[in-house]
C-alpha positions as CSV (number, residue, x, y, z in Angstrom):
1,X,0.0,0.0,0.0
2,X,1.2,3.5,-0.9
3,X,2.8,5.9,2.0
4,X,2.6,8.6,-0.3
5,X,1.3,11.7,1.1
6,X,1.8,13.6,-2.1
7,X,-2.1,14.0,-3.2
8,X,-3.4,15.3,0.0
9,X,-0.3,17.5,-0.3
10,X,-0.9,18.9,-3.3
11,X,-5.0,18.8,-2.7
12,X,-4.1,21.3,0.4
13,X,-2.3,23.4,-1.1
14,X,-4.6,24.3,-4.2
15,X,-6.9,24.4,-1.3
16,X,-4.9,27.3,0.7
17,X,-4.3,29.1,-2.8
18,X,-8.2,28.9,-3.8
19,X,-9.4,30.1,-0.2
20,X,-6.2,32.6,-0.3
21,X,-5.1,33.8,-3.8
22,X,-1.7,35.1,-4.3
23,X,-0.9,38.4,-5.6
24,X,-1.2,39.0,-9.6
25,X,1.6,37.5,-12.0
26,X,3.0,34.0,-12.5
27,X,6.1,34.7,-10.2
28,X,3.9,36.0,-7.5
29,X,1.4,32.6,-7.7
30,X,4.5,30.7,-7.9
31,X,6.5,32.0,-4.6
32,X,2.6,31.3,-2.6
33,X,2.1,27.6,-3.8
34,X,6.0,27.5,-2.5
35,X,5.1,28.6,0.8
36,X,1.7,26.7,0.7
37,X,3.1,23.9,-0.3
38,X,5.6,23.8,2.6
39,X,3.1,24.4,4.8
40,X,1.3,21.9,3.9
41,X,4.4,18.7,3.4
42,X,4.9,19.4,7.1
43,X,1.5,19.1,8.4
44,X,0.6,16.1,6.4
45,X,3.9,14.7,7.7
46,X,3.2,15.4,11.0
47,X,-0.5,14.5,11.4
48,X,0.5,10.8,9.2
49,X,4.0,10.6,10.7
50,X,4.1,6.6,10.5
51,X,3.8,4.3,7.4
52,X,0.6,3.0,8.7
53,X,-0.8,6.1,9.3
54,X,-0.4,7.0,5.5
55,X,-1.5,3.7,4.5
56,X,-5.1,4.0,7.1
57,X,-5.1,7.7,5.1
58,X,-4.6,6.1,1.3
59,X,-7.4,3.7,2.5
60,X,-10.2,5.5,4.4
61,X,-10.1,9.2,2.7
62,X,-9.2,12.1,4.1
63,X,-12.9,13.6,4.6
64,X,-13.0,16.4,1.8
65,X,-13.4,20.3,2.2
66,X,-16.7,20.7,3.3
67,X,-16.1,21.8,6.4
68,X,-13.7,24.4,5.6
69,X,-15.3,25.5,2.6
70,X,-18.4,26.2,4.9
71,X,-16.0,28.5,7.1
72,X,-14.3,30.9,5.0
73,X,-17.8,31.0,2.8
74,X,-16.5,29.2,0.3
75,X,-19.6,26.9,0.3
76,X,-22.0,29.0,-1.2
77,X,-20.8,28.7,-4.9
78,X,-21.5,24.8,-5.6
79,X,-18.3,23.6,-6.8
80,X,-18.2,22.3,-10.9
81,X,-17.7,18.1,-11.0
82,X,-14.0,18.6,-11.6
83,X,-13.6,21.4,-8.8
84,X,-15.4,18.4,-6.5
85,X,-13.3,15.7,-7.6
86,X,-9.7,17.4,-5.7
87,X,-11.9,18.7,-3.2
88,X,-12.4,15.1,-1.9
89,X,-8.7,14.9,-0.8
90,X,-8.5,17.7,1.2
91,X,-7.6,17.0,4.7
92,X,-8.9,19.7,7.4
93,X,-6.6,18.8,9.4
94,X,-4.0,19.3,7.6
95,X,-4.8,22.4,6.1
96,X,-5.9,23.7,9.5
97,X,-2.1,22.8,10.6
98,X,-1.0,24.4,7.4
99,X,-2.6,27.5,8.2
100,X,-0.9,27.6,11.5
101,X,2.1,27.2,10.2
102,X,1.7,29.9,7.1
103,X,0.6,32.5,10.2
104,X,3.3,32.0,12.8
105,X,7.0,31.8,11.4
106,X,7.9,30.7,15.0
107,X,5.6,27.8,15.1
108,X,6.7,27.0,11.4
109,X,10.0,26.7,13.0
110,X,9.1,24.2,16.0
111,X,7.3,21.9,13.3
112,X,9.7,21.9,10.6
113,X,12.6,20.7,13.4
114,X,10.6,18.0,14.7
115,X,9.4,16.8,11.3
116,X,12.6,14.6,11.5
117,X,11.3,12.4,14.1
118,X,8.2,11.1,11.7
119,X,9.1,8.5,8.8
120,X,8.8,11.5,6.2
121,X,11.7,13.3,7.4
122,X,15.0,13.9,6.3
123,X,15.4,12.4,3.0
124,X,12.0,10.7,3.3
125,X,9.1,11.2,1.1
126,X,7.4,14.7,2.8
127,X,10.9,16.3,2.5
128,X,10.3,20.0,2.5
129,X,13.9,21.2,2.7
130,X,14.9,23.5,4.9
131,X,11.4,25.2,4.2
132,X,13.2,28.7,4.3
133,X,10.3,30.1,2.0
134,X,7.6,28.6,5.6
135,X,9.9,29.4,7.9
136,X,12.0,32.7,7.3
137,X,9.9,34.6,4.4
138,X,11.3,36.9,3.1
139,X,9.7,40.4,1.9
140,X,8.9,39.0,-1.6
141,X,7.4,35.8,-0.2
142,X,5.4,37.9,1.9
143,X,4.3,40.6,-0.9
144,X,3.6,37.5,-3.3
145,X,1.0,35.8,-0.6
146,X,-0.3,38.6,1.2
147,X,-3.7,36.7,1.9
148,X,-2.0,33.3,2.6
149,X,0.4,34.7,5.3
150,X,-2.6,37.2,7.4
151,X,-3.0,35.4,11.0
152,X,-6.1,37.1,10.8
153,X,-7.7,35.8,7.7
154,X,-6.5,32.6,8.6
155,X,-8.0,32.6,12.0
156,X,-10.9,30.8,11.0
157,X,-9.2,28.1,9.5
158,X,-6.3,27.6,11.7
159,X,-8.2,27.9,15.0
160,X,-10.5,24.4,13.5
161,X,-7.4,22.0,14.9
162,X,-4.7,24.7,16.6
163,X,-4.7,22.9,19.6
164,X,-4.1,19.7,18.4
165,X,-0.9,20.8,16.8
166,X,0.1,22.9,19.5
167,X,-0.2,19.7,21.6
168,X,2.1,17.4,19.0
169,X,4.3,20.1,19.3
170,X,4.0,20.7,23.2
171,X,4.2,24.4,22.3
172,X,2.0,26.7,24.8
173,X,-0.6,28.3,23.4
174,X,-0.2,31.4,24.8
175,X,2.3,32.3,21.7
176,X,5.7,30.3,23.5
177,X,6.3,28.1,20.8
178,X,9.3,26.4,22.0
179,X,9.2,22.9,23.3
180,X,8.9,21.5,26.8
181,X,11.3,19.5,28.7
């Protein structure tokens, strides 16, 4: 059975970049599905971070959109049959982590570090890098996603599964993002 978490990867990122668009121009969409996409390897890898948990995923589905199509008001267009079809491998989860993780560089930070400790780090199938794009942007990355990269806007989204992550992570949610002993 596959341990591939590349289409939920790639389902939450056109997620993130259809609920938050990028700034005009080819360059400018390209940086935000960089940063989205980042975002996005790390949470997958750290909500599957076992072989079997990527197979159970690959078998039982990851739930679809609804839900977070229904909180940023994305629900009321009906989506077209082919819009529907990638829509069905969306994990909230995931894309609730991701969101996190596009809104707090700091948290970005904790997450990528202890990606290594799931079977998708280092060298492993979710490897992201050093996710400098997630973790340090840099005024052009920021310029390029202005909508991806507003805690605010995100809010919504992130605050679905925050607390779950900030427990994986042990960071305290009162904005102290560094680990516990």
């Amino acid at each position: 059975m596959p341990t591939d978490l590349s289409p939920f990867i790639a389902a939450a990122t056109r997620w993130l970049l259809s609920a938050f668009p990028p700034a005009a121009g080819p360059l400018n969409h390209a940086l935000a599905e960089a940063q989205a996409w980042q975002a996005a390897t790390i949470a997958a890898a750290l909500r599957y971070p076992t072989p079997l948990d990527a197979e159970l995923l690959n078998m039982l589905g990851p739930g679809g959109s609804g839900r977070l199509d229904s909180v940023t008001g994305s629900d009321v267009h009906p989506p077209t049959d082919d819009d529907h079809v990638w829509r069905t491998w969306v994990d909230e989860t995931v894309v609730s982590w991701a969101a996190c993780l596009l809104a707090d560089v700091e948290l970005a930070a904790t997450a990528a570090a202890c990606l290594a400790a799931t079977h998708h780090g280092a060298g492993g199938s979710g490897d992201v890098g050093d996710a400098r794009r997630l973790t340090i942007p840099s005024p052009r990355d920021h310029s390029a996603a202005p909508l991806l990269r507003h805690p605010d806007l995100l809010g919504p989204v992130a605050d679905l599964h925050r607390e779950g992550l900030l427990g994986l992570l042990h960071a305290d949610p009162t904005g102290d993002t560094s680990l516990r002993a």
